[in-house]
C-alpha positions, -999 to +999 in steps of 0.1 A: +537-291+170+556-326+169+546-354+146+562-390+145+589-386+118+602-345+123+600-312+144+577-289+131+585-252+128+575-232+157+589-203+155+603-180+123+639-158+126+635-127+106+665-114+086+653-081+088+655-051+065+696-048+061+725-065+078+740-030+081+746-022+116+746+018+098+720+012+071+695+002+106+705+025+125+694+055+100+662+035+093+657+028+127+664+069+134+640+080+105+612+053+108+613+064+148+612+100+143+583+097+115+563+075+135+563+098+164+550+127+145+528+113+116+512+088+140+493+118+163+483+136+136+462+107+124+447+107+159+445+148+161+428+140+130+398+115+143+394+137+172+391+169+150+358+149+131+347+132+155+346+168+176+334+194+151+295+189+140+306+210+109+323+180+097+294+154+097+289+146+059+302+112+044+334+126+034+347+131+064+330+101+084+353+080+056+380+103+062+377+096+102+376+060+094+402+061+070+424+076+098+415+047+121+426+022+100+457+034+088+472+039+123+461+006+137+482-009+106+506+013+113+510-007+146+510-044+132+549-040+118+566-007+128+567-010+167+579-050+163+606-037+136+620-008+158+622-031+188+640-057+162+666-032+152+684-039+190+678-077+185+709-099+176+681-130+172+649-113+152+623-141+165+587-145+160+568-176+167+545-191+142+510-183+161+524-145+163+537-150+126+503-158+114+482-134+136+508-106+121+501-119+090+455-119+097+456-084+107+483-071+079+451-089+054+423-079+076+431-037+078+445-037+045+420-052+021+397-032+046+419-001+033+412-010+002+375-013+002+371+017+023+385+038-010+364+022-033+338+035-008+353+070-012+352+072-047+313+060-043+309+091-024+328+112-042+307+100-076+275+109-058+283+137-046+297+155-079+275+137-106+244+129-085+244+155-065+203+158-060+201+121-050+233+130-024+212+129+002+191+099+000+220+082-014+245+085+018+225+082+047+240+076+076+225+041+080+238+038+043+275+048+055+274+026+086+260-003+061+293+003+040+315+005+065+306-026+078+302-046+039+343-032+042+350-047+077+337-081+063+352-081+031+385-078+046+377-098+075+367-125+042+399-118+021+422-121+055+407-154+065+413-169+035+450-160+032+453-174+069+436-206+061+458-213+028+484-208+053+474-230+082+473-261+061+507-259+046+536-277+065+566-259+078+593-287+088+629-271+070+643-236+072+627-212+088+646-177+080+619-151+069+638-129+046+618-094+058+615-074+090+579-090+093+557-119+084+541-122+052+525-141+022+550-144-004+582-149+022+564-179+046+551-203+015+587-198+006+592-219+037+568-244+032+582-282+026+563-291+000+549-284-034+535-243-028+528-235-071+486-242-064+489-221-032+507-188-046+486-194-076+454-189-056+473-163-034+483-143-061+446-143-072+432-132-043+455-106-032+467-095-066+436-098-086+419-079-055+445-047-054+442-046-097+406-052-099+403-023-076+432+000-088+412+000-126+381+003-109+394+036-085+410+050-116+380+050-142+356+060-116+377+094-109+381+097-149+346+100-156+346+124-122+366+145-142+351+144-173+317+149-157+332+179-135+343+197-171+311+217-178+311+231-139+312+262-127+348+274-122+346+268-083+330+237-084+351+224-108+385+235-090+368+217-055+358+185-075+393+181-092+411+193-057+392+165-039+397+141-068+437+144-073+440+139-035+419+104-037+442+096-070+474+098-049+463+081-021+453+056-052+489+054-060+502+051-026+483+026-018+480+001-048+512+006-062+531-013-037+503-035-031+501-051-071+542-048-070+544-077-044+511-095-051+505-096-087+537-117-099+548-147-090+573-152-051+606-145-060+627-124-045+636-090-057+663-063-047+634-038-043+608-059-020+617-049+011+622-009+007+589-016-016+571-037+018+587-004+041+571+019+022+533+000+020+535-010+059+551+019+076+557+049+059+523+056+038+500+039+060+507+068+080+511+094+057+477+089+037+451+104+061+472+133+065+474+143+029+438+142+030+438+168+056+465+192+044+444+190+008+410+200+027+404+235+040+378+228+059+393+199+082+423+225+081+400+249+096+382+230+124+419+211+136+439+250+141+402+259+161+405+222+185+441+232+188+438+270+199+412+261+221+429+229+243+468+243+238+477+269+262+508+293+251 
């Protein structure tokens, strides 16, 4: 990566989450311990749907999927960041940088679609419930899931390619524990306002655009849901609350470090912890704990493979 006049940067040194040999040694401890327990039960939870025929309808085909994709994010900064913790010299080259920064794009625009998908379901299923079944074929669901795949596949390609054509030539300290938008343009050596302009449109725009969009499809869920039975209604708003958190989880952080212009805030990195590592993990499985009937079928896998 040499041109006539300058060096160009080829690899970037990540300051990391703290400079606190405590402070990353209790992260480190915590992060560690969560991952090690969270991260199974996302895969105890594919296996449970992907084993019981009882749990064949859309729902839980999205839920499956759902769990797939938040445990291979899981493993684009958490491992890299635990190993880091032990390293005087956080390094990361620029190809790894930048493939860090595809598949961080790629699985969670994918995320993001694949909720938006949800909430389709969810809409059929309370307030079109006689159309349920032509609606969400299974050819239908396999169609969606692949329009997601794309669209993030889209979305990610296009951050990467903004990306690729600016020059890196100066500093080259990445002030996070992984690679990112808003902390690599900072590193760019030349003008970057066009660039985080389009960025911010694209990534911010998407997760906003898509937060509204979540939130007034489950308000008119609930609304609709009103004039039900008192079961159905108490299912509908059970289900719905638990899509509105994961909602939350996921968007909030998301529109806090896209939607506003790169500059540095006290709060971006516990903010970036939280939307890479911890609820990445945590969404699939609040899901489950809210849903009796993948409840149910995981405590029947278990008793029959775990032998007291």
């Amino acid at each position: 990566m040499e041109t006539d006049n300058s060096t160009m940067v080829t690899e970037f040194i990540l300051l990391g989450l703290t400079q606190s040999h405590t402070a990353q040694l209790l992260v480190f401890v915590l992060v560690l311990i969560f991952y090690l327990i969270i991260l199974p039960g996302n895969f105890l939870i594919i296996l449970t749907i992907r084993s019981d025929p009882g749990l064949s309808a859309p729902l839980y085909f999205f839920l499956g999927n759902l769990a797939f994709m938040d445990a291979s994010y899981s493993f684009i900064v958490a491992p890299r960041m635990l190993v880091d913790f032990f390293s005087e010299k956080k390094l990361i080259s620029y190809g790894c940088c930048i493939t860090q920064l595809f598949f961080l794009h790629f699985l969670g625009a994918g995320e993001m679609f694949l909720l938006v998908v949800m909430a389709f379901d969810r809409y059929i299923a309370i307030c079109r419930p006689l159309h349920y079944a032509t609606l969400m074929k299974p050819k239908v669901c396999y169609a969606l899931l692949l329009a997601l795949w794309l669209g993030g596949f889209a979305h990610s390609i296009v951050q990467v390619a903004l990306i690729l054509h600016l020059p890196f030539c100066g500093p080259n300290q990445l002030d996070n524990f992984f690679c990112d938008v808003p902390q690599v343009i900072k590193l760019a050596c030349t003008d970057t306002f066009i660039v985080e302009l389009l960025m911010v449109s694209n990534s911010g725009m998407l997760s906003l655009l898509c937060f509204l969009g979540l939130l007034a499809s489950y308000a008119v869920i609930l609304c609709h849901v009103r004039n039900h039975s008192s079961e159905g209604k108490n299912k509908a708003i059970s289900i719905c609350t638990t899509h509105i958190i994961i909602v939350f989880l996921m968007f909030g952080p998301a529109i806090f470090i896209y939607t506003r212009p790169f500059q540095a805030l006290a709060a971006d990195k516990v903010v970036s912890l939280f939307h890479t590592v911890i609820f990445p993990l945590m969404n699939p499985l609040i899901y489950t704990l809210r849903n009796h009937e993948v409840k149910a079928s995981m405590r029947k896998l278990l008793s029959q493979h775990i032998i007291f």
